[in-house]
N, C-alpha and C positions, 0 to 999 in steps of 0.2 A: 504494500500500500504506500502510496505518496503521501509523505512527511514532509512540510511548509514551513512548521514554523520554527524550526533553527534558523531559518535564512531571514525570519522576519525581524521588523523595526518596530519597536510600542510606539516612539511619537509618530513615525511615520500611518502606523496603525490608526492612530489618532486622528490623523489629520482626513487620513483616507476614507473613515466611517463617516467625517463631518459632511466632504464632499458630499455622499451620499444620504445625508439627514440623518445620520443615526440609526439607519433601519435593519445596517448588518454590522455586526465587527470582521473586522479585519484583521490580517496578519502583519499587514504591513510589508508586502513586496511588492514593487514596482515591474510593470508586464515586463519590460527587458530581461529583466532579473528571473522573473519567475518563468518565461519561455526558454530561457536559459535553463533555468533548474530541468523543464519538464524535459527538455532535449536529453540531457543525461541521463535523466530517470529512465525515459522510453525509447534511447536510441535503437534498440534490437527489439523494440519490441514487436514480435509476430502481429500482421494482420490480425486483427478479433473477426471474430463473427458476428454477427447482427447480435444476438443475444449477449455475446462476452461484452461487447460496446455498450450496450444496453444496462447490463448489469453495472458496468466500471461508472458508467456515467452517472447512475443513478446513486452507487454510495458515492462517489465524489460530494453530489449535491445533497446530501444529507448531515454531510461534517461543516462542522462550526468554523468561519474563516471563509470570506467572500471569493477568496481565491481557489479556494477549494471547485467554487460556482465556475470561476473564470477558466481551471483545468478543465474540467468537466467538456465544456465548450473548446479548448483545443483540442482535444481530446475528438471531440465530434470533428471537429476544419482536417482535424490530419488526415482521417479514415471515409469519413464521407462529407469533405467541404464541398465538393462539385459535382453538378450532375452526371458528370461520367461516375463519378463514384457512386453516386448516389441511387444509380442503376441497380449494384447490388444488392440493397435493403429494399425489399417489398415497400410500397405504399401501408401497409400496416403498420410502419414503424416509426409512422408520424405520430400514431396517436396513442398506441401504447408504449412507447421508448420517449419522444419530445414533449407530448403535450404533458406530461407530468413536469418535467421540467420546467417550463414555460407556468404553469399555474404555479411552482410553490418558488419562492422566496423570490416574487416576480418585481422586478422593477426597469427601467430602458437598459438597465445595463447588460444584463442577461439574455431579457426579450430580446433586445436587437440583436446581439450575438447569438443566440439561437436559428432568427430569422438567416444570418447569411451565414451559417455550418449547418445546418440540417434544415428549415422551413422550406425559403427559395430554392436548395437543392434538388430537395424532393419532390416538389410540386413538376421543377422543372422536368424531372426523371419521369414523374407517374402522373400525364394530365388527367388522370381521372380523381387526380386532391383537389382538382380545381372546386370539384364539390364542396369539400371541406373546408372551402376559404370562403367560399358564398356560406358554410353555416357559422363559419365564423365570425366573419362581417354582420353577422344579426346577434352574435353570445351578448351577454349581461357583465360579460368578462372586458373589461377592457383592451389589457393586455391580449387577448385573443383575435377583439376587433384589428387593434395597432399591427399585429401580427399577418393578418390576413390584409389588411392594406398597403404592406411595405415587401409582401413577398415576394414582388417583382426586381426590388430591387438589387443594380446589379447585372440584371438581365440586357441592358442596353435599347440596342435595336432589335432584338428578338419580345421584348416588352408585347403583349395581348394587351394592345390598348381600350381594348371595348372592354376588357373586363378590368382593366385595372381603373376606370373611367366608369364604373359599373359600381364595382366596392365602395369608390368615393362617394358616388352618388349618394348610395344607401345610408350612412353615417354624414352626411354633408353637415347638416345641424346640430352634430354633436359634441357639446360643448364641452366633455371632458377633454383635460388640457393635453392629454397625452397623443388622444384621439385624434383631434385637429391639429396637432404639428405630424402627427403620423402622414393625416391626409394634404396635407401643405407640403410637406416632404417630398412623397412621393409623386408627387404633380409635377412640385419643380424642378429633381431629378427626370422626369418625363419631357419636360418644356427642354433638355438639352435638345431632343431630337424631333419634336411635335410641338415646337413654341404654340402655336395657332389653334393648335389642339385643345392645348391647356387653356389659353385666352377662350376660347369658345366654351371649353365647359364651365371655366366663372362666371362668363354672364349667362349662361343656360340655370345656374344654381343658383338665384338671389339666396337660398338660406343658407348658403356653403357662409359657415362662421368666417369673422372679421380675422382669425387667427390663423384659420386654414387657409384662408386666400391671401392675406400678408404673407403667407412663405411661399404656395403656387406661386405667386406675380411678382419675387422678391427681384428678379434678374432679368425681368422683361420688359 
């Protein structure tokens, strides 16, 4: 098992938890430092199987120490960060392996790190999670909506504009703060390549919030 906290800092600890409100403690290593450590740890380590990844990832995210969260997550980027990789774990292993992760000690920091090592991977590998992001985009979970609204990103020009212009729609008026910078986000990542696109679904959406469309229209 991966052992952290020799490497770690208490003020740096400190400082790290405040970043984050207080909501996790921390070890105190800085990602350099600590992608560092995992590289040693895992140098040899054997390809896992769906399940062994499954299982490693899920005690990682059980132990006390943010980092622990943040292995976890390289851990998923190493073995299945991209859809070519991502090929080898069934569609199934979005919602029994990730979506656990994703709900518990949920906050952007994970969320999004999740989103690009295993959400947008697999979606992109198994179009038929596109489902799963439509029922996502309606959860009572936030973190799930954000989730399902940013799992494009990354994707470029290969981007499903109707449906990623589909999810926004759906959430347009929703005022949670995480929500509309989710969906402001991923619009104006989108406007790199569909400026016009974007301009046209802000004024198709008067209710799309004053915070989601301040980040769409931040660069145009």
């Amino acid at each position: 098992m991966l052992v952290l906290e020799p490497a770690g800092d208490p003020g740096r600890a400190r400082d790290m938890s405040a970043y984050m409100r207080d909501r996790f403690p921390f070890i105190g290593i800085p990602t350099p430092r600590r992608r560092g450590l995992l590289a040693e740890s895992w140098g040899d380590l054997p390809e896992p199987s769906p399940e062994e990844l499954a299982a490693a990832t899920s005690q990682l995210w059980r132990l006390a120490g943010r980092e622990y969260q943040y292995a976890a997550c390289d851990l998923l980027g190493r073995f299945l960060g991209t859809p070519r990789r991502a090929h080898r774990f069934g569609p199934g292993f979005l919602t029994s392996a990730v979506l656990p992760l994703l709900t518990s000690k949920p906050w952007w920091d994970t969320v999004d790190s999740l989103r690009a090592v295993a959400v947008g991977p697999l979606v992109a590998a198994h179009p038929a999670l596109v489902a799963t992001m439509r029922a996502w985009v309606e959860d009572d979970d936030p973190w799930l909506v954000r989730s399902a609204v940013i799992h494009q990103l990354g994707y470029g020009r290969a981007t499903d504009e109707a449906l990623l212009l589909e999810l926004c729609a759906r959430r347009a008026d929703d005022r949670e703060f995480f929500v509309a910078k989710a969906i402001g986000w991923a619009l104006r990542t989108h406007a790199r390549h569909r400026p016009d696109a974007v301009r046209q679904f802000c004024e198709d959406h008067p209710e799309l919030t004053p915070l989601a469309r301040r980040e769409a229209l931040k660069h145009l």
